[in-house]
C-alpha positions as CSV (number, residue, x, y, z in Angstrom):
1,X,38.2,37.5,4.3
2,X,38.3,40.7,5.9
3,X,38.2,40.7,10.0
4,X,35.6,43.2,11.3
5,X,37.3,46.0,13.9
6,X,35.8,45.8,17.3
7,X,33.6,48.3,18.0
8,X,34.3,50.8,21.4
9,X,31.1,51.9,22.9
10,X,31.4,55.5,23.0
11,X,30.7,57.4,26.6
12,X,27.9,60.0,26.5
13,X,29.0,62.7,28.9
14,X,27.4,65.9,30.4
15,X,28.9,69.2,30.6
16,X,27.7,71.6,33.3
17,X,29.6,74.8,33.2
18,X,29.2,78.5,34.7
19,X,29.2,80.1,31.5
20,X,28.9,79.7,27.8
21,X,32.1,80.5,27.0
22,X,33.6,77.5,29.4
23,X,30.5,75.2,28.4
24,X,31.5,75.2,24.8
25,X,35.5,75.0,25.5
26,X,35.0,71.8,28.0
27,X,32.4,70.4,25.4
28,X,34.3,71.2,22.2
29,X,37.5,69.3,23.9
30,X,35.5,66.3,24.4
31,X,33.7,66.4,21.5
32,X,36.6,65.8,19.6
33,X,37.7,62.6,21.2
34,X,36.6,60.1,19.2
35,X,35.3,57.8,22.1
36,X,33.3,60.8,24.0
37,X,30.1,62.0,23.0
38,X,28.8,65.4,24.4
39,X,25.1,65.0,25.4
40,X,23.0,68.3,25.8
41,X,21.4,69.0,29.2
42,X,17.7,68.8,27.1
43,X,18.0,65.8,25.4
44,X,16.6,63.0,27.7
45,X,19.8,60.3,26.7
46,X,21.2,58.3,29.1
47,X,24.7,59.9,30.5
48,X,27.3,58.1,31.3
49,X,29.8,60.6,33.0
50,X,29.0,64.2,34.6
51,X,32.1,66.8,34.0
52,X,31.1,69.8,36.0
53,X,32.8,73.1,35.8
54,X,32.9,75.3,39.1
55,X,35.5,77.9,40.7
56,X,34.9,76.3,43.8
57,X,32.2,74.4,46.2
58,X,29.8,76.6,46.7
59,X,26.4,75.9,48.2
60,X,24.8,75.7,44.7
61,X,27.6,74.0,43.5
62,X,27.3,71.4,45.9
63,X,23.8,71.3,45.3
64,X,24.1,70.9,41.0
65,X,26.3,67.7,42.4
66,X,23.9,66.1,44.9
67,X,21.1,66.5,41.8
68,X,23.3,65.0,39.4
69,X,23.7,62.1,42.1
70,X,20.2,61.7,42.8
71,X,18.8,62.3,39.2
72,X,21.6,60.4,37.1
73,X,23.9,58.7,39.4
74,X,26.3,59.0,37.1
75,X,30.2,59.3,38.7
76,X,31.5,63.3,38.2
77,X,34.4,64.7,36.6
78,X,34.9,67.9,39.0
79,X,37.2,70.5,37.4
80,X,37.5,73.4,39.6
81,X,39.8,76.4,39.9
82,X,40.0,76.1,43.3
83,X,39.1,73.3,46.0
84,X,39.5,73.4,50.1
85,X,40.7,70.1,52.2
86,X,37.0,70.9,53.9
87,X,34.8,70.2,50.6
88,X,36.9,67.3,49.6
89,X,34.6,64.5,51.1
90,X,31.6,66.5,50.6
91,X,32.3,66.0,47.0
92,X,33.3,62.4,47.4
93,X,29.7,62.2,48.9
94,X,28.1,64.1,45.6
95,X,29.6,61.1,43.5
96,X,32.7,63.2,42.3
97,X,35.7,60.4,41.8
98,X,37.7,62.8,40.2
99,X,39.0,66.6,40.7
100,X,41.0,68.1,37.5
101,X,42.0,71.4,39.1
102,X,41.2,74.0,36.2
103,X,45.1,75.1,35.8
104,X,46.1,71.4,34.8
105,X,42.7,70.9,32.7
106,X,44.3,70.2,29.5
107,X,42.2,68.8,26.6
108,X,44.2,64.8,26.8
109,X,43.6,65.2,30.8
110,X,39.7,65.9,30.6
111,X,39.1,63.0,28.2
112,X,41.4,60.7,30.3
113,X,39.2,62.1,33.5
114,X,36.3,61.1,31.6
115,X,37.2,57.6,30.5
116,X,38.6,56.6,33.5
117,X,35.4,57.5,35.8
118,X,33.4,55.7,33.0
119,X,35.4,52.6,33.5
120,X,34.7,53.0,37.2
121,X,38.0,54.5,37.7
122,X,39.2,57.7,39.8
123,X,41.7,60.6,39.6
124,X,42.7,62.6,42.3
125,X,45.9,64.8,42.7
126,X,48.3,63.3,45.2
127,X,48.0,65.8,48.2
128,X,43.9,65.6,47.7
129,X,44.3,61.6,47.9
130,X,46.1,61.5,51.1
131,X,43.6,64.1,52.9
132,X,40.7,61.9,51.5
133,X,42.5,58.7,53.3
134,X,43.3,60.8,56.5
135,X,39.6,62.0,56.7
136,X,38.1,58.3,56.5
137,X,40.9,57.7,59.1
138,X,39.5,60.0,61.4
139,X,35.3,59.1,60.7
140,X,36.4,55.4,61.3
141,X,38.8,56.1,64.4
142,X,35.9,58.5,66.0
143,X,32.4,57.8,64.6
144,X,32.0,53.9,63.6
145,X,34.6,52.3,65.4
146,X,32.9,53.3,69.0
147,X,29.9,51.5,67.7
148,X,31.5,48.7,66.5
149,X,31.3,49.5,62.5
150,X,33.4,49.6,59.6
151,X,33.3,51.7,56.7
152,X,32.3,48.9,55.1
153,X,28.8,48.5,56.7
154,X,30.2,45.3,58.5
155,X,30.4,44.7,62.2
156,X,33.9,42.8,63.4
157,X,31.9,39.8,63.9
158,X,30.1,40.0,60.8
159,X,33.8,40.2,59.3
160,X,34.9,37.3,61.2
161,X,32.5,35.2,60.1
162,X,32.8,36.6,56.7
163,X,36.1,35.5,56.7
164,X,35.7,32.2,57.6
165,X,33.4,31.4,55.0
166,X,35.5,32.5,52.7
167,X,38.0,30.2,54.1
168,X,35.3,27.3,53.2
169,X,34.0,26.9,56.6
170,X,30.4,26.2,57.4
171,X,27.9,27.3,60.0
172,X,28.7,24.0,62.4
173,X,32.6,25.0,61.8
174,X,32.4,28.9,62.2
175,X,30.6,28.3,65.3
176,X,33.6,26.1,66.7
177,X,36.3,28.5,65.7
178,X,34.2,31.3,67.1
179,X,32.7,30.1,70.0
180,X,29.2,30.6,69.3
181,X,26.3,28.8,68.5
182,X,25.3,27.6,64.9
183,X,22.5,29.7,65.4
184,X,24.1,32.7,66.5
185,X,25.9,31.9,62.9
186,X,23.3,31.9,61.3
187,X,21.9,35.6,63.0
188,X,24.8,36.9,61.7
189,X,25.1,35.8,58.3
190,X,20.9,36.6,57.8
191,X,21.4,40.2,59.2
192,X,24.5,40.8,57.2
193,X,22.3,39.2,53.8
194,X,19.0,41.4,54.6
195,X,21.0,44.5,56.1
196,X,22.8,45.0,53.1
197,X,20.8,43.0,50.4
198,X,22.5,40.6,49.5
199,X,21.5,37.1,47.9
200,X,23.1,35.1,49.5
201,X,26.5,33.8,51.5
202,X,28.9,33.6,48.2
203,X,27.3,37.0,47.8
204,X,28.3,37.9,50.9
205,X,31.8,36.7,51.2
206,X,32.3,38.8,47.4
207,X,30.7,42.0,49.4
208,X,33.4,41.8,51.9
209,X,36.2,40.8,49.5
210,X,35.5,43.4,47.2
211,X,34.8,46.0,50.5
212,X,38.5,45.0,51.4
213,X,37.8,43.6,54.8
214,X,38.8,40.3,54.4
């Protein structure tokens, strides 16, 4: 008897270029990769990965990415010719988890761009990584930590108590280790639940882990 081959889901991407000429180049490469399917801008499909095409973040650039993000919210593929330190983050913002700069866009590196942010991956060149790190360095060193936050949304206490749950704690023990009241706790764990709507404390505890606070 013969065994049926698993079938891959194929990824339906978008290709937003600034001229015809780079439009069908970016979406003749994909089309040819056998797990990528080019979706047209008219066609009303659901998209599972934006690749756009720019020389560099310019105002309606930037604003093509932040309707993208509100309209599809769908992760981007960015492949510009040029990108400054100073639009890094803004991009990050516009949903972009990776940049291909345009001199290394080979036809293998697109489709590997594309695949990975599917897979909820991201590619960035090394020197771009490290000022990405460096510049939530700096928002957490002089924006949230002053008032207490974390770039996870969490408060220290919140991730102290967090923690403890996840150590298998409950409210009468938290409140020991921590020197608080069980209802004080229980504040905490409600506001961290509603704040950031979540279901419930197991769904809290995988927030944080998965936030990387605890």
């Amino acid at each position: 008897m013969t065994t049926p081959h698993a079938t891959t889901r194929t990824t339906k991407a978008l290709v937003r270029a600034p001229d015809p000429l780079t439009q069908s180049a970016v979406s003749g490469h994909l089309a040819a990769a056998p797990q990528i399917e080019v979706v047209s801008a008219e066609r009303p499909d659901p998209v599972d990965v934006a690749v756009v095409v720019a020389e560099r973040m310019t105002v309606e650039v930037t604003s093509l990415l932040r309707r993208i993000k509100n309209t599809l919210r769908v992760p981007v593929v960015l492949i510009p010719s040029e990108i400054d330190r100073g639009d890094l983050f803004v991009a990050v913002e516009c949903n972009v988890v990776a940049v291909l700069p345009r001199v290394a866009a080979t036809s293998g590196r697109i489709e590997e761009a594309v695949l990975t942010a599917a897979a909820g991956g991201g590619v960035l060149p090394a020197q771009l990584l490290g000022e990405l790190l460096r510049q939530l360095e700096r928002i957490q060193r002089e924006v949230l930590s002053p008032h207490g936050l974390h770039t996870s949304g969490l408060t220290p206490r919140e991730i102290d108590v967090l923690r403890l749950m996840s150590e298998g704690l409950d409210t009468a023990e938290i409140a020991d280790r921590m020197c608080l009241s069980e209802r004080a706790v229980k504040r905490v764990v409600f506001g961290v639940t509603r704040r950031l709507n979540l279901r419930n404390r197991p769904h809290a505890v995988a927030y944080a882990l998965r936030s990387g606070v605890i």
